[in-house]
N, CA, C and O atoms as a Tripos MOL2 file, in Angstrom:
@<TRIPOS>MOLECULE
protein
  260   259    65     0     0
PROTEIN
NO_CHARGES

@<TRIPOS>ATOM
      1 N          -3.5870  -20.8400   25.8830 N.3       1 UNK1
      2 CA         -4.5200  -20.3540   24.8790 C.3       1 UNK1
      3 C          -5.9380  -20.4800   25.4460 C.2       1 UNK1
      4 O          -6.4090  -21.5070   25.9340 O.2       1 UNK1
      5 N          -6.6220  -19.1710   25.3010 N.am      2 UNK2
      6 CA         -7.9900  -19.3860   25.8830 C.3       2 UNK2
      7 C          -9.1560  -19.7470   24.8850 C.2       2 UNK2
      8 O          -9.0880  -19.5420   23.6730 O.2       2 UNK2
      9 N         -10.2840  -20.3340   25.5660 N.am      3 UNK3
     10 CA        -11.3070  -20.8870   24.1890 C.3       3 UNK3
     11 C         -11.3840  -20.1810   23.0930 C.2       3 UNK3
     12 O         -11.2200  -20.4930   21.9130 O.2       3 UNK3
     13 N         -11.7770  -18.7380   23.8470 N.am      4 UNK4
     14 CA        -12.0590  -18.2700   22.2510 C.3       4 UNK4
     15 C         -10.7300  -17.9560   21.2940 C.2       4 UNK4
     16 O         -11.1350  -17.6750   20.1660 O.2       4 UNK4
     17 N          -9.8500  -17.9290   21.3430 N.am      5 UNK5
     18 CA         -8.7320  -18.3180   20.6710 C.3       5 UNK5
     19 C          -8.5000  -19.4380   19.7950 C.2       5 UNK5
     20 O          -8.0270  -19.5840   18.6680 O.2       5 UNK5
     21 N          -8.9660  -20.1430   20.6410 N.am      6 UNK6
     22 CA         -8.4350  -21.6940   20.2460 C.3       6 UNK6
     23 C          -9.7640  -21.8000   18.5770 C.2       6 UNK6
     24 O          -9.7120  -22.3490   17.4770 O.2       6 UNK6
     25 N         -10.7880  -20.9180   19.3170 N.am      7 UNK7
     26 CA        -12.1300  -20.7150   17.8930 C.3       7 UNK7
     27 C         -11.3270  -20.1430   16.8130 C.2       7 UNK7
     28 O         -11.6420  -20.5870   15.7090 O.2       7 UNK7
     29 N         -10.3480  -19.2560   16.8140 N.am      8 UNK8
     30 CA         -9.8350  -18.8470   15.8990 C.3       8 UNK8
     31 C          -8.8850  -19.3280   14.9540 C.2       8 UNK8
     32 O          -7.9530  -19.9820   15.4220 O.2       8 UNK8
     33 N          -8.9270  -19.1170   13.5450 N.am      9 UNK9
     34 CA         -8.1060  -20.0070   12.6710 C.3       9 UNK9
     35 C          -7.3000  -19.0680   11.7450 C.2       9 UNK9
     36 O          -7.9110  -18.2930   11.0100 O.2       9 UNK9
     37 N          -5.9840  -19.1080   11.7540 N.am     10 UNK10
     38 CA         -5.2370  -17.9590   11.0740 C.3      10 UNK10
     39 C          -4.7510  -19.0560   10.1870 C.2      10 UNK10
     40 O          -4.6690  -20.2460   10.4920 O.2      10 UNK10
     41 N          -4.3380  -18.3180    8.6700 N.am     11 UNK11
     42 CA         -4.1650  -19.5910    7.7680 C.3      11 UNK11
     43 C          -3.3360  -17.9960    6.8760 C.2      11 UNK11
     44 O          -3.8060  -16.8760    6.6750 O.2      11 UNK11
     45 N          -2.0580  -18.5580    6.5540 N.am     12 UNK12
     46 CA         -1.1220  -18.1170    5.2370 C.3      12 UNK12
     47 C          -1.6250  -18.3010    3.8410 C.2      12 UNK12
     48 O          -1.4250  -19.3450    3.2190 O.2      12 UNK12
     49 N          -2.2380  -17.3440    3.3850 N.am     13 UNK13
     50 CA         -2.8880  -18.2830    1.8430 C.3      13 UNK13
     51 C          -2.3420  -16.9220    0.7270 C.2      13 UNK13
     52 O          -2.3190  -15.7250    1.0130 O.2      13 UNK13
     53 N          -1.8750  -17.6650   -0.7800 N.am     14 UNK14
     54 CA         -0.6530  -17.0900   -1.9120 C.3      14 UNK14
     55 C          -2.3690  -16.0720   -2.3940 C.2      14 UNK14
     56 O          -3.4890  -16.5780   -2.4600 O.2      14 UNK14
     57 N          -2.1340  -15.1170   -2.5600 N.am     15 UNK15
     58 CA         -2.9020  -13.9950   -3.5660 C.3      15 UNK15
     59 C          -2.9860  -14.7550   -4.7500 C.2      15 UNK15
     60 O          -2.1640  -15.6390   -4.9880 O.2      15 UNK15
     61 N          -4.1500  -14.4110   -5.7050 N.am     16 UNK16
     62 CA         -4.3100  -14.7440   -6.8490 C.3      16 UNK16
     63 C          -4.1220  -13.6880   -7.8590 C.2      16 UNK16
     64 O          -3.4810  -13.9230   -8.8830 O.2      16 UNK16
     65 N          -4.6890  -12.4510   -7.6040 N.am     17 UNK17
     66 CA         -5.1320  -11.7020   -8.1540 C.3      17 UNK17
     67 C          -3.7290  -10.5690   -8.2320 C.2      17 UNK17
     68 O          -3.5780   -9.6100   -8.9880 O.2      17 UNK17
     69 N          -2.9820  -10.9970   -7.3510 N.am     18 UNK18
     70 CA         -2.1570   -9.8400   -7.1110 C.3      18 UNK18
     71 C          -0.5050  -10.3520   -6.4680 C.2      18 UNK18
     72 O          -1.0280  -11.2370   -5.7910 O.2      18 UNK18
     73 N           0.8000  -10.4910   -6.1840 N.am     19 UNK19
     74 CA          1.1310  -10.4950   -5.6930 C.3      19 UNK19
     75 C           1.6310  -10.8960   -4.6040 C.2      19 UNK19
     76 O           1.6770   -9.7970   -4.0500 O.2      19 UNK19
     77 N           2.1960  -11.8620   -3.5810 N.am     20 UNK20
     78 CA          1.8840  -11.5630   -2.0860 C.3      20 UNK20
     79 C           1.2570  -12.9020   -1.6200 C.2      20 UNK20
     80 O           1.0160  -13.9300   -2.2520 O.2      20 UNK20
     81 N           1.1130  -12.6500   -0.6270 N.am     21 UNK21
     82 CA          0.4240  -13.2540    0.4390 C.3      21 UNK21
     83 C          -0.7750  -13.2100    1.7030 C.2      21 UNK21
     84 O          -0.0840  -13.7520    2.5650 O.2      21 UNK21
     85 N          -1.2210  -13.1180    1.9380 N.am     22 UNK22
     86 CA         -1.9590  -13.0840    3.4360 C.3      22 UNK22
     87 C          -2.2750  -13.5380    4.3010 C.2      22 UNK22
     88 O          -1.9510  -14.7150    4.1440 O.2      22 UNK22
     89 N          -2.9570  -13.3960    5.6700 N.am     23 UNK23
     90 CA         -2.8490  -14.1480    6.3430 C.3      23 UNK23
     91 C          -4.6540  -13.8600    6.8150 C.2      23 UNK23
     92 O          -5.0300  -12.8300    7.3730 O.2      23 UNK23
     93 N          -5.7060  -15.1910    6.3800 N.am     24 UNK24
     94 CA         -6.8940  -15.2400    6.3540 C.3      24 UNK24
     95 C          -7.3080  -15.7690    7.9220 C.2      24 UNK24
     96 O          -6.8210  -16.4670    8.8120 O.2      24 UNK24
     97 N          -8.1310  -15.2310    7.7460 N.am     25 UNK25
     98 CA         -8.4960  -15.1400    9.7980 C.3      25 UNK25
     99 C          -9.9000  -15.8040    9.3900 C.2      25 UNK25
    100 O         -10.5380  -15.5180    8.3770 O.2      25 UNK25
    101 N         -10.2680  -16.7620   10.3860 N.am     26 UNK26
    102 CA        -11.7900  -17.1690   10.5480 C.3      26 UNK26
    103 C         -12.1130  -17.0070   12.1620 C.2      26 UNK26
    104 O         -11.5800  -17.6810   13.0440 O.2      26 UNK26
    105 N         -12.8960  -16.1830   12.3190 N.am     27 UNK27
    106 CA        -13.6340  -16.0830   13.5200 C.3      27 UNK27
    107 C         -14.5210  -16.4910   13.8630 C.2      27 UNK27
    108 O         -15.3810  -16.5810   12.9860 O.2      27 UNK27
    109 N         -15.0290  -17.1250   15.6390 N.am     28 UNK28
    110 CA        -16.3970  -17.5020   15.9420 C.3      28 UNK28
    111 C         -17.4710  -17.1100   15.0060 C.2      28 UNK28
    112 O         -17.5350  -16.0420   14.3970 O.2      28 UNK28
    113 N         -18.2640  -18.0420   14.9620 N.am     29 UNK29
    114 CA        -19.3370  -17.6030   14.0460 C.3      29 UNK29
    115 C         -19.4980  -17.2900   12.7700 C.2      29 UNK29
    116 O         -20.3860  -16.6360   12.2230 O.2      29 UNK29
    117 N         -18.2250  -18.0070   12.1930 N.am     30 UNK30
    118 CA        -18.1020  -17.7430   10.8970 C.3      30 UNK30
    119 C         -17.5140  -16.3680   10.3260 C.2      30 UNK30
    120 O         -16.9600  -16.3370    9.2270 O.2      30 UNK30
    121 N         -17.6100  -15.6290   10.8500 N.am     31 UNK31
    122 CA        -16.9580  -14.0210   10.7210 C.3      31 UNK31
    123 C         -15.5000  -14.2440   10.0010 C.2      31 UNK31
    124 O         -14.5370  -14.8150   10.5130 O.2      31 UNK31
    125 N         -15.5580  -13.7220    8.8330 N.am     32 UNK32
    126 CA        -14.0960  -13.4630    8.3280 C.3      32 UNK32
    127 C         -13.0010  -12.5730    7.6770 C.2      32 UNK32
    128 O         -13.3720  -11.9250    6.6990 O.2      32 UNK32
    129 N         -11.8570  -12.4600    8.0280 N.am     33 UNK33
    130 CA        -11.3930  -11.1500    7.2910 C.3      33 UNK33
    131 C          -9.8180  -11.6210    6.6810 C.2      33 UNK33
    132 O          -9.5240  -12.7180    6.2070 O.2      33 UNK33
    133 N          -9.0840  -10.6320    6.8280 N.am     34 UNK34
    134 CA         -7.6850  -11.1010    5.9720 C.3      34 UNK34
    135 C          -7.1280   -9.7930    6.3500 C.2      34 UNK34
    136 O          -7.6420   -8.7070    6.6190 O.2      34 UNK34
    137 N          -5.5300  -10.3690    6.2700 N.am     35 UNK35
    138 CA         -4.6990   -9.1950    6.4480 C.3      35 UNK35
    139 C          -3.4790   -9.2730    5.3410 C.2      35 UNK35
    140 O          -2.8990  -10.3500    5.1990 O.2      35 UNK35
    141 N          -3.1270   -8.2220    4.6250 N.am     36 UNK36
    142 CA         -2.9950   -8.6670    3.2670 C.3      36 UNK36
    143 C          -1.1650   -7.7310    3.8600 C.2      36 UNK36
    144 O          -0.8100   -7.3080    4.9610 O.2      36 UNK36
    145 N          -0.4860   -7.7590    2.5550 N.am     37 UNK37
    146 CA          0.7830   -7.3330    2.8980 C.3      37 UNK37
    147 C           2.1430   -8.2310    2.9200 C.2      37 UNK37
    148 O           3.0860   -7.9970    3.6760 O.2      37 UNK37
    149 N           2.1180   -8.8460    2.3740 N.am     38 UNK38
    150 CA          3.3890  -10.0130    3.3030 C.3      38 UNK38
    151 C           3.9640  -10.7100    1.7570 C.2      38 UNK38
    152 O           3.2510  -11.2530    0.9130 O.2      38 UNK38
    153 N           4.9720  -10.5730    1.7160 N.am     39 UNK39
    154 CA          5.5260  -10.7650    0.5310 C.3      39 UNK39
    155 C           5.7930  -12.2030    0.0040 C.2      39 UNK39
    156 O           5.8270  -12.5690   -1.1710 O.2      39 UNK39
    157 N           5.9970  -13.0250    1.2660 N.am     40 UNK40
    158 CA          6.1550  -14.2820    1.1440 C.3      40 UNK40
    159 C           5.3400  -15.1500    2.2860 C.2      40 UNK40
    160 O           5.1020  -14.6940    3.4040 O.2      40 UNK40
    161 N           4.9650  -16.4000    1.8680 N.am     41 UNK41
    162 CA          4.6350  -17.4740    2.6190 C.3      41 UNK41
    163 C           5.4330  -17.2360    3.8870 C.2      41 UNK41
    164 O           4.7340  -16.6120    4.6850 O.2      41 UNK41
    165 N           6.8230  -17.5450    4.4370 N.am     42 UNK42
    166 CA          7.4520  -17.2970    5.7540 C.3      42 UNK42
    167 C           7.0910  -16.2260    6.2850 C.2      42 UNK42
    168 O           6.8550  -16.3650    7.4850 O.2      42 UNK42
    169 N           6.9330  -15.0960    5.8500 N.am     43 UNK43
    170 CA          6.3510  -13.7030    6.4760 C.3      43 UNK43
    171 C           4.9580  -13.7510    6.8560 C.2      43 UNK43
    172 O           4.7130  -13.0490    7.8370 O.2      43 UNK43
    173 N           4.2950  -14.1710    6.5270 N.am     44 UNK44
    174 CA          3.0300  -14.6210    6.5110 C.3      44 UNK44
    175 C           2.5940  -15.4230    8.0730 C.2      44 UNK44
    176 O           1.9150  -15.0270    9.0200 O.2      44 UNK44
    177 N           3.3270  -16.7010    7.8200 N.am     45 UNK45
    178 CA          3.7050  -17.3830    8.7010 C.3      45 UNK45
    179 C           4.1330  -17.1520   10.0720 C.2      45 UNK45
    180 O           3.7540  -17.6710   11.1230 O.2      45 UNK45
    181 N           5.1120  -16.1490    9.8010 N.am     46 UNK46
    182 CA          5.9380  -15.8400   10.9460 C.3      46 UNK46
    183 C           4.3970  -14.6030   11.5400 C.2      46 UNK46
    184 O           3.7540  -14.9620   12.5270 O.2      46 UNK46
    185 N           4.1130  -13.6210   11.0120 N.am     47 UNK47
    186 CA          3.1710  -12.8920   11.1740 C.3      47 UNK47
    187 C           2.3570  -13.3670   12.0100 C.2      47 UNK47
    188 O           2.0280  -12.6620   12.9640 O.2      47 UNK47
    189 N           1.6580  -15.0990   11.8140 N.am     48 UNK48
    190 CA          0.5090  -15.6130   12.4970 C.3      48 UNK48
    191 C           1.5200  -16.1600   14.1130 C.2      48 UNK48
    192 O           1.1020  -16.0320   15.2640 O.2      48 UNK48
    193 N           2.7330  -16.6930   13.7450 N.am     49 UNK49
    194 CA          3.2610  -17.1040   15.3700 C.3      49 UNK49
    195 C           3.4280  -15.9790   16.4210 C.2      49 UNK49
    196 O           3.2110  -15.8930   17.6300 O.2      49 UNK49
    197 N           4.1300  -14.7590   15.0040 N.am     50 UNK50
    198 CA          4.5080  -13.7340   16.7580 C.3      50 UNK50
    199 C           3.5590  -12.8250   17.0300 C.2      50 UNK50
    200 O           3.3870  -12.6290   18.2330 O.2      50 UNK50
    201 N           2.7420  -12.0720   16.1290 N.am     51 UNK51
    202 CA          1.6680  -11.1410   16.0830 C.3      51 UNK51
    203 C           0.3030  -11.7790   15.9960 C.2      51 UNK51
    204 O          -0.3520  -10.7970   16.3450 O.2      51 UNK51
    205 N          -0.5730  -12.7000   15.7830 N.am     52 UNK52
    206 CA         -1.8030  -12.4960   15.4850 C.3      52 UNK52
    207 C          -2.2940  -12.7380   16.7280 C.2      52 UNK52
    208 O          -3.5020  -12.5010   16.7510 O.2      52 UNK52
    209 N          -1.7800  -13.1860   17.9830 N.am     53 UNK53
    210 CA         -2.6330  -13.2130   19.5850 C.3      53 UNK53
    211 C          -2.4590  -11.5780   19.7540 C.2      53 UNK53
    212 O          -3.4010  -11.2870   20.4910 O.2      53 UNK53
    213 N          -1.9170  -10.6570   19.5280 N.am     54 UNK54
    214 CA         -1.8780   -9.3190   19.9180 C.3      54 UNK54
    215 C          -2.8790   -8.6880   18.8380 C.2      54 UNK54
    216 O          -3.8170   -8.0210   19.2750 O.2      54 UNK54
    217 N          -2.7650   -8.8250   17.7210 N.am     55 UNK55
    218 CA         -3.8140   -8.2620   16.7480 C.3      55 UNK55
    219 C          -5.0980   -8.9770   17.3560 C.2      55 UNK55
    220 O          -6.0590   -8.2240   17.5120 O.2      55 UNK55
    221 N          -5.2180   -9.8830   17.6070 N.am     56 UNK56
    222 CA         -6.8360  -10.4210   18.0780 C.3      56 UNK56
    223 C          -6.9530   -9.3900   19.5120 C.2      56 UNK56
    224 O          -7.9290   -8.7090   19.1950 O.2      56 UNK56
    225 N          -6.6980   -9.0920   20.3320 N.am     57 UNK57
    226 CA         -6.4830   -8.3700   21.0470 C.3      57 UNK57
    227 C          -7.2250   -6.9260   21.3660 C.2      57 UNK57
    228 O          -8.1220   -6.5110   22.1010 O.2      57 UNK57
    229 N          -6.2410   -6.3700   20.2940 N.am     58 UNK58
    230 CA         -7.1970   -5.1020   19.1940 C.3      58 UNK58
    231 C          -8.3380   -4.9910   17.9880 C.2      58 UNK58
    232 O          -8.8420   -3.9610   17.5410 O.2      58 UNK58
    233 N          -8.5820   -6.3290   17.6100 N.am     59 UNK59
    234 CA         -9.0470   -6.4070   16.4760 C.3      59 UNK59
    235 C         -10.8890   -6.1940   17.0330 C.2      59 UNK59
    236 O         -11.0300   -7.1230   17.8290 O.2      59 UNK59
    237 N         -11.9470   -5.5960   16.9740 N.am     60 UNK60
    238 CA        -13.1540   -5.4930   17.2040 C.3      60 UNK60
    239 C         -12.9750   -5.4140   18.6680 C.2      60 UNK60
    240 O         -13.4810   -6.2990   19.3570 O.2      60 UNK60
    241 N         -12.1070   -4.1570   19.3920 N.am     61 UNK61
    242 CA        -12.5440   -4.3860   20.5130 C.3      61 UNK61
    243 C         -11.8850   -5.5430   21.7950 C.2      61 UNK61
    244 O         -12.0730   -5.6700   23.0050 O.2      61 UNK61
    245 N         -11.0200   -6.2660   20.7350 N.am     62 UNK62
    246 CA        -10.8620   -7.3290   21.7570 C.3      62 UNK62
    247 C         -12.2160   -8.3270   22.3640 C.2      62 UNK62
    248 O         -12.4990   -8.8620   23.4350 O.2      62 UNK62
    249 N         -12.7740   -8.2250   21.1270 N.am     63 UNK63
    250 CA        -13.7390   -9.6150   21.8050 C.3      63 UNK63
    251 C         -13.7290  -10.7460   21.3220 C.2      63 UNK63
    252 O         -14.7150  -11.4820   21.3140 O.2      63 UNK63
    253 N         -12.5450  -11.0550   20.8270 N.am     64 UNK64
    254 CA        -12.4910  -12.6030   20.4510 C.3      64 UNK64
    255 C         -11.1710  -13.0340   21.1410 C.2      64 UNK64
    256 O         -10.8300  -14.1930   20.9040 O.2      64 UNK64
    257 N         -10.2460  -12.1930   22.0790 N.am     65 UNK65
    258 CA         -9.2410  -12.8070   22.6830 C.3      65 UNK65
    259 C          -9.5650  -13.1670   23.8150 C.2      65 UNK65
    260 O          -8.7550  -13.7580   24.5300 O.2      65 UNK65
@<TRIPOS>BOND
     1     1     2 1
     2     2     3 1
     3     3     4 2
     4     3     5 am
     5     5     6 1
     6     6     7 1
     7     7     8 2
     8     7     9 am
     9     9    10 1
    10    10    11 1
    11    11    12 2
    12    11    13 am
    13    13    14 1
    14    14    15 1
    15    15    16 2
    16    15    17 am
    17    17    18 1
    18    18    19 1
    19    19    20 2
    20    19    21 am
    21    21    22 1
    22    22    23 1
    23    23    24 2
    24    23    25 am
    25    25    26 1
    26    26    27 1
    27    27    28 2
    28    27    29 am
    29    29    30 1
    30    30    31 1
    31    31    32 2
    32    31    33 am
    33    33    34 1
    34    34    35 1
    35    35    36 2
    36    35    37 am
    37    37    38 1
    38    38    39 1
    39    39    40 2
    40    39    41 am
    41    41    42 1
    42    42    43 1
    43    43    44 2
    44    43    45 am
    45    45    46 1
    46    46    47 1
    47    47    48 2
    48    47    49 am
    49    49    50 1
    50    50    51 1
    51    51    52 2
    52    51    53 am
    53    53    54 1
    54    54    55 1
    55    55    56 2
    56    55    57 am
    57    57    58 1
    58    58    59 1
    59    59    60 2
    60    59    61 am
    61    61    62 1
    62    62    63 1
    63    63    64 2
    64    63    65 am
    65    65    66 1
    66    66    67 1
    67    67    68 2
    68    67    69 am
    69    69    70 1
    70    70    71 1
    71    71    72 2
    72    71    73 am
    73    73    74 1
    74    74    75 1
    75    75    76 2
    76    75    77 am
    77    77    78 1
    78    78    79 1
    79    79    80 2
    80    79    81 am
    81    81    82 1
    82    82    83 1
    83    83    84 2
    84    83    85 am
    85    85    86 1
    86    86    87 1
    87    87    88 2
    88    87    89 am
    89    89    90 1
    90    90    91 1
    91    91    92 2
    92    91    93 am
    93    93    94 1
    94    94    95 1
    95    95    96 2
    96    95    97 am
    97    97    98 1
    98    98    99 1
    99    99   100 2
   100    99   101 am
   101   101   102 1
   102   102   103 1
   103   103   104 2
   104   103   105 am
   105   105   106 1
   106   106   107 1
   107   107   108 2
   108   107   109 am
   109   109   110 1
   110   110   111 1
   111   111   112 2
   112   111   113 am
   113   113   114 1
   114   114   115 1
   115   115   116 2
   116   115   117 am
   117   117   118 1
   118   118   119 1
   119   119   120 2
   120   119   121 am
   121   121   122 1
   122   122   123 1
   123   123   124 2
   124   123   125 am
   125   125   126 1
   126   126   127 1
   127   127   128 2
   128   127   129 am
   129   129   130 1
   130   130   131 1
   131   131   132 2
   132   131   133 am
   133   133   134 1
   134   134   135 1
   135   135   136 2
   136   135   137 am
   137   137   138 1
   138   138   139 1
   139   139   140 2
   140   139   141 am
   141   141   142 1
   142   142   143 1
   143   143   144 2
   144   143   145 am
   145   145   146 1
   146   146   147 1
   147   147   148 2
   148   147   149 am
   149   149   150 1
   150   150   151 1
   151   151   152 2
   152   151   153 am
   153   153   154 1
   154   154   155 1
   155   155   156 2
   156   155   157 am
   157   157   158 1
   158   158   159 1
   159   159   160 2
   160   159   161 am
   161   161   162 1
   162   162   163 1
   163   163   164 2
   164   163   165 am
   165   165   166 1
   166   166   167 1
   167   167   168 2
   168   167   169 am
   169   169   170 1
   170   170   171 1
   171   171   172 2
   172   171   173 am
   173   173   174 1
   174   174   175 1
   175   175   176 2
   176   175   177 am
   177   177   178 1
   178   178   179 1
   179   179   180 2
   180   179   181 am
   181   181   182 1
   182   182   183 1
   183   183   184 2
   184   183   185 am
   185   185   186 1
   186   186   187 1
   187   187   188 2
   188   187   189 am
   189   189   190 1
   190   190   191 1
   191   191   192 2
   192   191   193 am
   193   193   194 1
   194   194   195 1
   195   195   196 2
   196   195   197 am
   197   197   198 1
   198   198   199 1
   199   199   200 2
   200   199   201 am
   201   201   202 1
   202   202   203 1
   203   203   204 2
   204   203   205 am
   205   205   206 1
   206   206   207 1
   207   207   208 2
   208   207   209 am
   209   209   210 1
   210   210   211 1
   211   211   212 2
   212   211   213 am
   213   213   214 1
   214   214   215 1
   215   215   216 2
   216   215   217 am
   217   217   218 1
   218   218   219 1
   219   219   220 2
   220   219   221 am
   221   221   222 1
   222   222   223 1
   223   223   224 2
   224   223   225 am
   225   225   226 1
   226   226   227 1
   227   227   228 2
   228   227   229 am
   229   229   230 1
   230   230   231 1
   231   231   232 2
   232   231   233 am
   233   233   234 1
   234   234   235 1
   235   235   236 2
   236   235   237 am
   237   237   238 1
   238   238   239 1
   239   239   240 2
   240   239   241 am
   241   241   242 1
   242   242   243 1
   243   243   244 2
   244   243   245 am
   245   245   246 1
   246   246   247 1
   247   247   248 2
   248   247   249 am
   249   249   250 1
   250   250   251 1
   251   251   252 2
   252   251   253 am
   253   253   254 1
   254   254   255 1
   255   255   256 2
   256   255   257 am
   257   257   258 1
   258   258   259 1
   259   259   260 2
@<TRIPOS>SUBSTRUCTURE
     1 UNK1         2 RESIDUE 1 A UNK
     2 UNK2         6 RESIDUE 1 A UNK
     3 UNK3        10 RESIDUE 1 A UNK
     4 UNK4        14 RESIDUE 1 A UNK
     5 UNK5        18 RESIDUE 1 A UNK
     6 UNK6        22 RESIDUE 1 A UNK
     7 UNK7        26 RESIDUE 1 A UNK
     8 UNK8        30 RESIDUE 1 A UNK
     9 UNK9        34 RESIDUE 1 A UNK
    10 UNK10       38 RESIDUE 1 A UNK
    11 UNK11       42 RESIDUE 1 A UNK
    12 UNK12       46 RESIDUE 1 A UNK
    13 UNK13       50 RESIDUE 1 A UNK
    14 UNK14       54 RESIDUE 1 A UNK
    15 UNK15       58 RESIDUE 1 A UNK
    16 UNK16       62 RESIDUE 1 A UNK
    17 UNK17       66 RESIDUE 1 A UNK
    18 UNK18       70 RESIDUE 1 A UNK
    19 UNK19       74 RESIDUE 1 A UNK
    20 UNK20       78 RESIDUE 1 A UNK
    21 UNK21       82 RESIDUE 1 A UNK
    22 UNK22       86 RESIDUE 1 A UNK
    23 UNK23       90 RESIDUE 1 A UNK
    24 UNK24       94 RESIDUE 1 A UNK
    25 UNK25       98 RESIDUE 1 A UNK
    26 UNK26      102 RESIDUE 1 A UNK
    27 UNK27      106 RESIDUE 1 A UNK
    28 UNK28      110 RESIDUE 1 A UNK
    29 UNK29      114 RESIDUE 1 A UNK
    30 UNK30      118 RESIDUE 1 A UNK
    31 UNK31      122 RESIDUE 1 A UNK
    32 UNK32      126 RESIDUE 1 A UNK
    33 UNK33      130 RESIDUE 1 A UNK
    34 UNK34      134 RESIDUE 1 A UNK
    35 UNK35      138 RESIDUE 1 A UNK
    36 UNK36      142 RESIDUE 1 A UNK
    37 UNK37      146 RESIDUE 1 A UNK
    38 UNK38      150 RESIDUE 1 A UNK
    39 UNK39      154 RESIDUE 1 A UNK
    40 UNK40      158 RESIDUE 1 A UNK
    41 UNK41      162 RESIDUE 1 A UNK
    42 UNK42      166 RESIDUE 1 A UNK
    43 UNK43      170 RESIDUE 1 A UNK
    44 UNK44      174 RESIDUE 1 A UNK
    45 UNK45      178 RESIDUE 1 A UNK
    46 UNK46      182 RESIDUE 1 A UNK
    47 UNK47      186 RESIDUE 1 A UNK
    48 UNK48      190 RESIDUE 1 A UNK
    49 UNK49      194 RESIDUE 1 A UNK
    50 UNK50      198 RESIDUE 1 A UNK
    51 UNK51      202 RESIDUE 1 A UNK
    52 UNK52      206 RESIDUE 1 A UNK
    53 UNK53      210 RESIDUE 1 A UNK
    54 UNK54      214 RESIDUE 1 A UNK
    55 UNK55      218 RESIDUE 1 A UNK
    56 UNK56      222 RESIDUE 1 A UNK
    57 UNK57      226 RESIDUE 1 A UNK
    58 UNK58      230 RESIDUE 1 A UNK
    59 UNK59      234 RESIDUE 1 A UNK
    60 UNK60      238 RESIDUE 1 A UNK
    61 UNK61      242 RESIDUE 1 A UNK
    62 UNK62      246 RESIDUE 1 A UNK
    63 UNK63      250 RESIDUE 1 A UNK
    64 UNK64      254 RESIDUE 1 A UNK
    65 UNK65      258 RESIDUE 1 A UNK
């Protein structure tokens, strides 16, 4: 895992408003977003182990991987 990675914080958190789940991203510098979709906590979960180093990747360019 490289530094700026390691800056990054992916977190599974339950919808309030709606449904679901997501998976809330904090980036260097405070920068934050969410990726919404995921029906359950394990999906969620699983989402941040096998996919979120490839979505950081693509996500702005690839400047936070």
């Amino acid at each position: 895992m490289t530094d700026s990675i390691a800056r990054v914080r992916f977190t599974a958190i339950r919808l309030t408003l709606a449904a679901g789940w997501c998976v809330h991203v904090v980036l260097p510098h405070g920068h934050e977003t969410q990726i919404s979709g995921f029906a359950t906590e394990a999906a969620a979960k699983a989402w941040i182990a096998e996919q979120s180093a490839a979505w950081l990747k693509e996500y702005d360019g690839g400047k936070y991987a």
